[in-house]
C-alpha positions as a printed Julia matrix, in Angstrom:
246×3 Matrix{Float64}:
   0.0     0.0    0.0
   1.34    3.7   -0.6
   2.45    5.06   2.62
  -0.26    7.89   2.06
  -2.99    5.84   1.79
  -1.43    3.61   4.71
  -1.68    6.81   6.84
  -5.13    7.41   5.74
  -6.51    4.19   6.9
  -4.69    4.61  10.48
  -6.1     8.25  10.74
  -9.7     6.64  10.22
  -9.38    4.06  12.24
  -9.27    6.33  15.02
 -12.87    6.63  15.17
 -13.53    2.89  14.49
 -14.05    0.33  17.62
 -11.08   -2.1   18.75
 -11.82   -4.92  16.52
 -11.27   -2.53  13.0
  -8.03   -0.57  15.11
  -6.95   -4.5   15.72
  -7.32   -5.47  11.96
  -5.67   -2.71  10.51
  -2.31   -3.06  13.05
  -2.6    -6.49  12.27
  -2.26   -6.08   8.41
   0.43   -3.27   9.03
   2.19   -5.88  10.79
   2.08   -8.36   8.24
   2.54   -6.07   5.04
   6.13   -4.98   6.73
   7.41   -8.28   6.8
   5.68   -9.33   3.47
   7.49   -6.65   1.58
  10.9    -7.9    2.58
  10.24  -11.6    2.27
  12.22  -11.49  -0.77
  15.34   -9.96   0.82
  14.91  -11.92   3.81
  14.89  -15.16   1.25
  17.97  -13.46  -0.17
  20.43  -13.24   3.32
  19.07  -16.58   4.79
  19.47  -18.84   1.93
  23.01  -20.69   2.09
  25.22  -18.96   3.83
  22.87  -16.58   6.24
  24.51  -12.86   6.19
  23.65  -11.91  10.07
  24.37   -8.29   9.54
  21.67   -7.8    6.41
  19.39  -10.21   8.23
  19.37   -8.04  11.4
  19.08   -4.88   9.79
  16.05   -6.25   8.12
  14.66   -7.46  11.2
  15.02   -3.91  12.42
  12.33   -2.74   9.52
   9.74   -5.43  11.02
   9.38   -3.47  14.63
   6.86   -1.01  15.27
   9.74    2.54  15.22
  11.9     3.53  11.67
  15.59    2.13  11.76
  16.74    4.48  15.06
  20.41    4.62  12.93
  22.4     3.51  10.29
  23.42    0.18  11.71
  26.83   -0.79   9.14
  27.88    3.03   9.91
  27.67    2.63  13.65
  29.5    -0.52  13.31
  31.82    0.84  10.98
  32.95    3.77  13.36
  33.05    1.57  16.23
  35.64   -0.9   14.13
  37.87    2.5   13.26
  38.08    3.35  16.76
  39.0    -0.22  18.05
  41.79   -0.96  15.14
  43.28    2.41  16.26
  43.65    1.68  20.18
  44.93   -1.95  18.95
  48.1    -0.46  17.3
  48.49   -3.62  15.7
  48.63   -6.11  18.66
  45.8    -8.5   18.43
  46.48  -10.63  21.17
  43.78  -12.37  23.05
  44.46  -10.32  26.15
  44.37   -7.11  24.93
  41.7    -7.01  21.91
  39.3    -8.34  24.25
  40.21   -5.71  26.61
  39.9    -2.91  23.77
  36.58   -4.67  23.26
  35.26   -3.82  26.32
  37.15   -0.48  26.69
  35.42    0.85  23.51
  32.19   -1.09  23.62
  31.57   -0.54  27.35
  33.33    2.11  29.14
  33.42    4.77  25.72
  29.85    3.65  24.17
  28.42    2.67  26.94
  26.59   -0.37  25.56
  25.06   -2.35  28.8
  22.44   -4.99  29.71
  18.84   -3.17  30.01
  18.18   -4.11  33.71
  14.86   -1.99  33.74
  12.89   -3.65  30.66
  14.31   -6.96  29.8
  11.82   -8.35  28.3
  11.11   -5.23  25.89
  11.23   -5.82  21.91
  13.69   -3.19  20.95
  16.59   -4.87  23.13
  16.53   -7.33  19.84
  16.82   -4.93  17.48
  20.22   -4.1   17.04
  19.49   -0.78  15.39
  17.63    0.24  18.95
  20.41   -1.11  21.05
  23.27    0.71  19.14
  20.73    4.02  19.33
  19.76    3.62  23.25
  23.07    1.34  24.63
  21.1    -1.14  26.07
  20.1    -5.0   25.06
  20.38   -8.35  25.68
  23.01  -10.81  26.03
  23.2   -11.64  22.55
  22.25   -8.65  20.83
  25.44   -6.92  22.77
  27.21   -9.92  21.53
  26.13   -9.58  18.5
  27.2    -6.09  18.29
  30.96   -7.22  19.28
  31.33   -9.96  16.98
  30.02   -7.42  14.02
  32.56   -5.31  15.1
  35.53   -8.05  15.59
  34.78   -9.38  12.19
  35.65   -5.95  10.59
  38.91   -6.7   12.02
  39.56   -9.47  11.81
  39.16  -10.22  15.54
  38.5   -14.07  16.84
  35.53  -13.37  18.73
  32.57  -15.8   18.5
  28.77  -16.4   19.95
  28.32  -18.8   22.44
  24.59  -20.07  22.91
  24.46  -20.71  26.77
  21.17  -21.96  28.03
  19.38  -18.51  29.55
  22.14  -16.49  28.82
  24.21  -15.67  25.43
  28.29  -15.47  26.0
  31.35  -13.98  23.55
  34.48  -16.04  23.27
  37.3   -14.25  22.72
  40.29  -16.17  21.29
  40.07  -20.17  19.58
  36.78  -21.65  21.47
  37.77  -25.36  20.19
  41.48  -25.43  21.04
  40.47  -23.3   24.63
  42.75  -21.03  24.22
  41.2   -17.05  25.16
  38.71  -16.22  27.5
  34.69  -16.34  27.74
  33.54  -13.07  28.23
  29.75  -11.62  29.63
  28.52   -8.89  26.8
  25.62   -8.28  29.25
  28.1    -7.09  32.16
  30.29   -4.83  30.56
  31.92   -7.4   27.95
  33.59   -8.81  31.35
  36.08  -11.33  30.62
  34.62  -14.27  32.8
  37.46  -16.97  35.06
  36.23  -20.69  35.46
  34.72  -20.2   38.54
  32.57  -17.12  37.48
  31.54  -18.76  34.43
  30.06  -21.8   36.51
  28.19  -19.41  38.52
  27.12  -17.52  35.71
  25.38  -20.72  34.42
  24.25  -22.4   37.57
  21.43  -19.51  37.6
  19.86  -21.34  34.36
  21.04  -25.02  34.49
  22.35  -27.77  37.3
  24.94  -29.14  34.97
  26.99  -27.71  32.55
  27.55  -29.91  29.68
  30.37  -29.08  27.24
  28.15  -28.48  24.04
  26.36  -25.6   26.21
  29.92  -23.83  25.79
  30.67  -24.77  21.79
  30.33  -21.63  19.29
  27.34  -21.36  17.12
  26.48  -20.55  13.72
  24.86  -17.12  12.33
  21.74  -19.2   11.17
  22.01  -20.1   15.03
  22.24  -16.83  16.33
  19.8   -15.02  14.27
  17.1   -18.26  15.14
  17.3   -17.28  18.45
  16.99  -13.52  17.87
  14.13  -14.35  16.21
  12.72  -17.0   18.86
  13.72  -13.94  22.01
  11.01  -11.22  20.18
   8.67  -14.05  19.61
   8.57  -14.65  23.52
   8.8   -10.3   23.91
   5.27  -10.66  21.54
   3.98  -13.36  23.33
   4.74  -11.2   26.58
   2.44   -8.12  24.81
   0.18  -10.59  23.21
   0.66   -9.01  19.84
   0.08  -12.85  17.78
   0.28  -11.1   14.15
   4.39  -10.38  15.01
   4.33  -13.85  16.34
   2.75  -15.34  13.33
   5.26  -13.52  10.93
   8.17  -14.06  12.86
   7.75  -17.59  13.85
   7.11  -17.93   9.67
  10.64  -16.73   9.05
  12.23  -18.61  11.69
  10.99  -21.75   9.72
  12.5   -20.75   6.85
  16.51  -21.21   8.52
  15.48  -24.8    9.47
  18.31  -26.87   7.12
């Protein structure tokens, strides 16, 4: 629909009863994310490419892309490959990481509203600092791959980790993106977990893939939706998780 005549449908529905005001968000809902089906077919198939897919994503919530998301990302990179002055060792890029992430951005976990859509859209959580674990994650392993930085995601039950260094040899360090990219010791890692599971099993710590990481993006708004009972953003996004099933 033209944007004017979308806009003159909303503006009438403002004298029509819930049901018609339901409808019409409904089909707003559902035109967004049929209009990029063919793009979204286009990043996902084969090899997904997280960045496009997310940025996407971003044009499916209810608020306009809040910034340029490859620009932010982009700047960020610059100012991290200066402070490195060439020396990418595990110690210290993880600790320019944080320094630049953290401490000069201030990108943080969103203790007030959790549970709130927009901390999975990575355009709102570059514009406002806050997310979730793996959005923040996300963020840093965007940023790492511009770089050429060995940081990867780590799907944790309840709680999304960074690896920074060679996850299968075990060589670098785990980090926390939700606490200040905090480079996390045995012990603190175990007690990370044992809020979510009894045992930790040694697949819970193995790296996972973009398809993997932007499936549970998709799966964390679907439970934010469920949360605001809003079932036509369910219904769409639980359509285009099914389509990164192998």
């Amino acid at each position: 629909m033209d944007p004017d005549d979308m806009e003159r449908v909303v503006d009438a529905c403002e004298t029509a009863g819930p049901a018609a005001r339901r409808n019409v968000q409904s089909a707003i809902v559902r035109s967004r994310f049929v209009a990029l089906d063919a793009d979204w077919s286009g990043v996902t198939a084969g090899r997904v490419d997280l960045e496009k897919a997310l940025r996407l994503l971003g044009l499916t919530g209810e608020c306009p892309p809040a910034l340029d998301v490859t620009s932010t990302l982009d700047a960020y990179a610059d100012e991290i490959g200066s402070r490195l002055s060439g020396d990418r060792a595990f110690d210290v890029g993880l600790g320019v990481l944080a320094e630049v992430l953290h401490r000069r951005h201030n990108l943080r976990g969103n203790n007030v509203d959790y549970y709130a859509p927009e901390n999975s859209y990575l355009d709102c959580v570059l514009s406002s600092g806050q997310g979730i674990p793996i959005t923040l994650c996300t963020v840093a392993i965007l940023v790492a791959r511009r770089l050429e930085l060995p940081v990867a995601g780590v799907g944790s039950p309840g709680h999304f980790l960074g690896f920074y260094g060679d996850v299968h040899l075990r060589i670098g360090s785990f980090f926390d993106p939700y606490d200040g990219f905090r480079r996390l010791n045995a012990g603190e890692l175990r007690a990370l977990l044992a809020h979510f599971v009894d045992r930790i099993e040694p697949e819970m710590l193995k790296p996972v893939s973009d398809r993997e990481i932007l499936s549970r993006f998709l799966r964390n708004l679907i439970g934010c939706y469920t949360k605001l009972d809003q079932p036509e953003q369910i219904r769409n996004l639980e359509r285009w998780n099914r389509t990164l099933i192998p």
